[in-house]
C-alpha positions in Angstrom: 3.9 -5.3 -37.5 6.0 -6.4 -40.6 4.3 -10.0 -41.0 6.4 -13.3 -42.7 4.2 -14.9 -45.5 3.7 -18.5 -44.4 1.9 -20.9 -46.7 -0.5 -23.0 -44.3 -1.8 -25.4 -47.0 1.4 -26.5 -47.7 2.1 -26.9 -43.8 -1.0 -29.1 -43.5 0.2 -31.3 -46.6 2.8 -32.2 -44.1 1.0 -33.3 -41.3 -1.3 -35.3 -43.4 1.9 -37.1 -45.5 3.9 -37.5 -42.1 3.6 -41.5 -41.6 5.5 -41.3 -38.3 4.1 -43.1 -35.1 0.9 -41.2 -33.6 2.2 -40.8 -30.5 5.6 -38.5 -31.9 3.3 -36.4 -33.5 1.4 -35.6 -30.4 4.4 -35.5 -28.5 5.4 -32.0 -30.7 1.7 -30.9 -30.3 1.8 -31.3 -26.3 5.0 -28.8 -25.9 4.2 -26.2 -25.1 6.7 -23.7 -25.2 7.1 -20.8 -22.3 6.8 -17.1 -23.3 8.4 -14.6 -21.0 6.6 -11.5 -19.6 6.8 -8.8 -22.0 8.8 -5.6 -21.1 8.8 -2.3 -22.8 12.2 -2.3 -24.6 10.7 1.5 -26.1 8.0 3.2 -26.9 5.7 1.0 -29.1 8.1 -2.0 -28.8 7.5 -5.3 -26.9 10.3 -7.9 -25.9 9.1 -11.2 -26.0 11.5 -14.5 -25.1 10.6 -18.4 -24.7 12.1 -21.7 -23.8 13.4 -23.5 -27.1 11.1 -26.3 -27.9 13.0 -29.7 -26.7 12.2 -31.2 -30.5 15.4 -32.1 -32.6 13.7 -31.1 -35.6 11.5 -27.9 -34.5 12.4 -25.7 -37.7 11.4 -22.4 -36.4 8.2 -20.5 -34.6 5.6 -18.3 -34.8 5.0 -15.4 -32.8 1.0 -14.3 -32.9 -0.4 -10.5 -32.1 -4.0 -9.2 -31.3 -5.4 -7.0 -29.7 -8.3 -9.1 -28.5 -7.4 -12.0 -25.9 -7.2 -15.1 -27.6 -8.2 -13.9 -30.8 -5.0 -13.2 -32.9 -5.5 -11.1 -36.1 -1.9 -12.5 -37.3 2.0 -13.7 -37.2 5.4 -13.2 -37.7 7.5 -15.8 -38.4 10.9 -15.7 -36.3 12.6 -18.8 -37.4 14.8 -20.3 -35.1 15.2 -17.6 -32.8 13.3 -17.5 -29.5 13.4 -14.0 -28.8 11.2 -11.3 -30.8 10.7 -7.3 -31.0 7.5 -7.0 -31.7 6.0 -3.6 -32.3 2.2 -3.1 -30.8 1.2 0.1 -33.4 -0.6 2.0 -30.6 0.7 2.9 -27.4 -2.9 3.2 -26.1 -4.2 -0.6 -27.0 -3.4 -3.4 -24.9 -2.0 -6.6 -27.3 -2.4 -9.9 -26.9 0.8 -12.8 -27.6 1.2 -16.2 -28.2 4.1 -18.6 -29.4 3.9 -22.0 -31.8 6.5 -23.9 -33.4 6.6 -25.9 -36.1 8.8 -29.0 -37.6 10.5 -29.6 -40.4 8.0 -31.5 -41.5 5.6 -28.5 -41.5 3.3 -29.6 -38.4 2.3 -26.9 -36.2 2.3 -27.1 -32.0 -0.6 -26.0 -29.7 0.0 -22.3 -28.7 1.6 -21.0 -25.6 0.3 -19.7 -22.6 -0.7 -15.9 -23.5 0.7 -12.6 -22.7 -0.4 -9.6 -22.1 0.8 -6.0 -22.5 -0.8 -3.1 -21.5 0.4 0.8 -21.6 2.7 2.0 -18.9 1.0 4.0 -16.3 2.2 8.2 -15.6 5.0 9.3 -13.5 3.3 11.0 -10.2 5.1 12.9 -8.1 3.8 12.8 -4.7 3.8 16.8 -3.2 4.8 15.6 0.5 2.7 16.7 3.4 0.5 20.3 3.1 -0.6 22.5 5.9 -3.2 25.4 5.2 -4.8 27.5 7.1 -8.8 28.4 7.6 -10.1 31.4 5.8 -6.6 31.7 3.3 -6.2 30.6 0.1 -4.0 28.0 -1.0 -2.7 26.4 -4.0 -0.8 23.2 -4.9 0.0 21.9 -8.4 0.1 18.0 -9.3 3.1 16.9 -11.4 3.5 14.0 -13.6 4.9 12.7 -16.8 3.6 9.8 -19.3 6.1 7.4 -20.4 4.8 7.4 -23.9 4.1 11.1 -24.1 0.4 10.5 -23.8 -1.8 13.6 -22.4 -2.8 13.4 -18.6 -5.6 14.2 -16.6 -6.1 14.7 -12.9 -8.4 14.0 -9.9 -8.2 13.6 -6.4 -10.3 12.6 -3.3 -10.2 13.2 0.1 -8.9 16.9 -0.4 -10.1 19.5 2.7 -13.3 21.2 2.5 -13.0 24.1 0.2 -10.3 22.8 -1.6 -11.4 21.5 -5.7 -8.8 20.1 -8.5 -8.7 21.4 -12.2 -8.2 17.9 -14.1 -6.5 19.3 -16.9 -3.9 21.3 -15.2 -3.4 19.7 -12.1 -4.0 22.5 -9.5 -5.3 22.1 -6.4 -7.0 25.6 -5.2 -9.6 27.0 -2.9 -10.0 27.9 0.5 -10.1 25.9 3.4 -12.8 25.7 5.5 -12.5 22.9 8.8 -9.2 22.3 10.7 -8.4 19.0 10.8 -6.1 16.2 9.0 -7.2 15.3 5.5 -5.8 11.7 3.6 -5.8 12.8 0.1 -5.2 10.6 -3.0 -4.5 11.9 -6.2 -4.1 10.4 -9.6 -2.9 10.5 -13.1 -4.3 8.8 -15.8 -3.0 8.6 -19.3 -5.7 8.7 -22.6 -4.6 5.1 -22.1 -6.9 4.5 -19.2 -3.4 4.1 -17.2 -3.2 5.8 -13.7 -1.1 6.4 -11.2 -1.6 7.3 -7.6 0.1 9.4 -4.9 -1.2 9.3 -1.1 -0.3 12.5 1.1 -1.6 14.3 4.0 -2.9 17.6 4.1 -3.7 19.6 7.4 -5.8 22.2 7.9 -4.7 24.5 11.4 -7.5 26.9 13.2 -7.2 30.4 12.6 -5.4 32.2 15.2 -7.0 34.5 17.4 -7.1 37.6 15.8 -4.7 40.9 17.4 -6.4 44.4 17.8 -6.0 46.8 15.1 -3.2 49.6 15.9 -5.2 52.7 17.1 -8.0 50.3 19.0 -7.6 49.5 22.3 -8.7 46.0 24.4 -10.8 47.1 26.9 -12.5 43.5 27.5 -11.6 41.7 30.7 -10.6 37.8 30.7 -13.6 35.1 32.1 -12.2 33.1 34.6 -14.1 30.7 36.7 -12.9 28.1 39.4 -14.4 24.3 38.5 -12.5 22.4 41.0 -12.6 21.0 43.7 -16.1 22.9 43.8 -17.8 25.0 41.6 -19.1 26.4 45.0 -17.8 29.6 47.0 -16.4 27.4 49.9 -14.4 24.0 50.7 -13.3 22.0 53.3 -10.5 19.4 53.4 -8.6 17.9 55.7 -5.4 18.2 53.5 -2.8 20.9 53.6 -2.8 21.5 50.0 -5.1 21.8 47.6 -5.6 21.4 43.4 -7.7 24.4 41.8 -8.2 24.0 38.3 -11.0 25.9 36.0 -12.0 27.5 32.9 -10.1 30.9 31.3 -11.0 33.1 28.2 -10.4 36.7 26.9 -11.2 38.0 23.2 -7.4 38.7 22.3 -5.8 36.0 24.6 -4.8 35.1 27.9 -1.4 36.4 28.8 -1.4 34.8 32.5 -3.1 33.5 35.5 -1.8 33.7 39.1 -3.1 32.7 42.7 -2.9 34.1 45.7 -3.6 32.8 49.5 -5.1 35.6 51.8 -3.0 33.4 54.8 0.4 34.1 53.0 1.4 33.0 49.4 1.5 33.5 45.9 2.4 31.6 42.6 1.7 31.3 38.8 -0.7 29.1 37.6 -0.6 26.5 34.8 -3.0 27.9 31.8 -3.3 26.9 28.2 -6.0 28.8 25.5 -9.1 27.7 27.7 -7.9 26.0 30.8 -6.0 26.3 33.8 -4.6 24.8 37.3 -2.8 25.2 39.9 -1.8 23.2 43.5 -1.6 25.4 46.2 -0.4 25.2 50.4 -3.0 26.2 53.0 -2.7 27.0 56.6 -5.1 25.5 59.6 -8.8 27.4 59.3 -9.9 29.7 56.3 -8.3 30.5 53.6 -9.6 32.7 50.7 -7.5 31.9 47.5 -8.1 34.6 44.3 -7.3 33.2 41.1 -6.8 36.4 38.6 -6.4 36.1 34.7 -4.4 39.2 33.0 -5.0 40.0 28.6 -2.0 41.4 27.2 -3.8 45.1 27.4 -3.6 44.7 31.2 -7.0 43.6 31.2 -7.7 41.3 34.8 -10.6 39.4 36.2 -10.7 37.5 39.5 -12.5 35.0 41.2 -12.4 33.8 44.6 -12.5 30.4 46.5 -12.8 29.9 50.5 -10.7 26.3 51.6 -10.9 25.7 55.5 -8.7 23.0 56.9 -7.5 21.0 59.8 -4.8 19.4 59.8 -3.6 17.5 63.2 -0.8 19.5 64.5 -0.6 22.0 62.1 -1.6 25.8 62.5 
């Protein structure tokens, strides 16, 4: 910082021949003048600003610099003006200002309320949602930019099993392991101690179920199984309908599950990747409903469920 040579003594010589009333003199003392936030004007460069001291014979002020709160290591003389540039040196050290005036008469005020300014913290981008899936290898790379041209380094937490971050470079790599939804944070810091963060969500979807190889053929037959109303052979109800629901599965996948009523009747069933259902109408007496689940090799299995009912008027 380019520092104004002020000679103290002679400023003290002042306040000791100043014969003016007690009180004025602590009036000037008690003023304390108001220093703006600093902002960044550059790289290296601080704007500072204050309130003009309300004195009519305030003959300029001081502007002091530190890097340790409180503890200035010296000043620039501004004069009248109550605006400074002040440059900090180091874009990595956080400095440390405070504003005095003086009178004609060479008699100091108390300082200012301090300021602070620290670095400014990297530019993150934030990479948006992921998806991934188990068992393949993936790759995302963090980007970010420092203000002040200072080098970066990465982290992040909450990434996906599998998954690790390479703090100099950014890259998120690895191979995920468990499906689910991951909250990931990621940062930036500068050699500043600076940091920026970046939240984003990163799913991880099952594997899906795998096809047969060309020249193999599926010879394994779905597992279907009937869990309601009964897990029994037989039912009775008094209804003239009935909900069948159950359990389906096949090594490839299920391609479709049907139902058919031995007293006249047939439909398609309802079926997702282990589950399906299905309401069906029934005449008066026994009725043997078969439930069959079909693989896309032709592949069936059945199973069978025997509903009587009686229904009042109703044959």
């Amino acid at each position: 910082m380019n520092n104004t040579v002020h000679d103290w003594r002679r400023a003290w010589s002042y306040r000791k021949a100043d014969r003016r009333p007690a009180g004025r003199q602590l009036c000037l003392i008690l003023v304390l003048l108001l220093l703006a936030f600093p902002a960044l004007v550059k790289a290296n460069t601080v704007g500072l600003a204050w309130d003009p001291n309300a004195e009519s014979d305030v003959a300029g002020y001081l502007v002091f610099y530190g890097t340790q709160s409180g503890n200035y290591s010296g000043y620039v003389d501004v004069g009248a003006a109550t605006n400074a540039l002040m440059n900090t040196g180091s874009s990595t050290t956080s400095y440390y200002f405070a504003v005095a005036a003086y009178s004609t008469a060479g008699i100091r005020s108390a300082l200012s309320a301090e300021v602070q300014w620290s670095p400014s913290a990297p530019l993150l981008t934030n990479p948006g949602s992921q998806t991934s899936t188990i068992g393949q290898n993936a790759a995302l790379r963090l980007s970010a930019t420092d203000p002040a041209g200072l080098a970066i380094t990465y982290g992040a937490s909450g990434l996906p099993p599998g998954f690790s971050i390479a703090p100099a470079t950014g890259v998120i790599a690895g191979t995920p392991s468990t499906a689910g939804a991951w909250n990931v944070s990621a940062v930036a810091t500068n050699t500043a101690g600076a940091a920026a963060t970046q939240l984003f969500t990163w799913s991880v979807l099952a594997q899906p179920a795998p096809t047969p190889s060309v020249g193999t053929t599926d010879t394994t037959a779905p597992t279907i199984r009937i869990t309601a109303p009964s897990t029994g052979r037989t039912y009775t109800t008094n209804t003239s309908t009935v909900s069948l629901a159950g359990t389906v599965s096949d090594n490839v996948g299920v391609v479709n599950v049907t139902w058919t009523n031995d007293r006249g009747g047939r439909g398609a069933a309802t079926f997702g990747p282990s589950s399906w259902s299905s309401s069906i109408n029934l005449k008066n007496g026994l009725n043997l409903l078969t439930v069959t689940a079909a693989d896309a090799a032709g592949n069936t299995a059945s199973t069978t469920l025997t509903v009587t009912t009686k229904v009042t008027g109703k044959k």
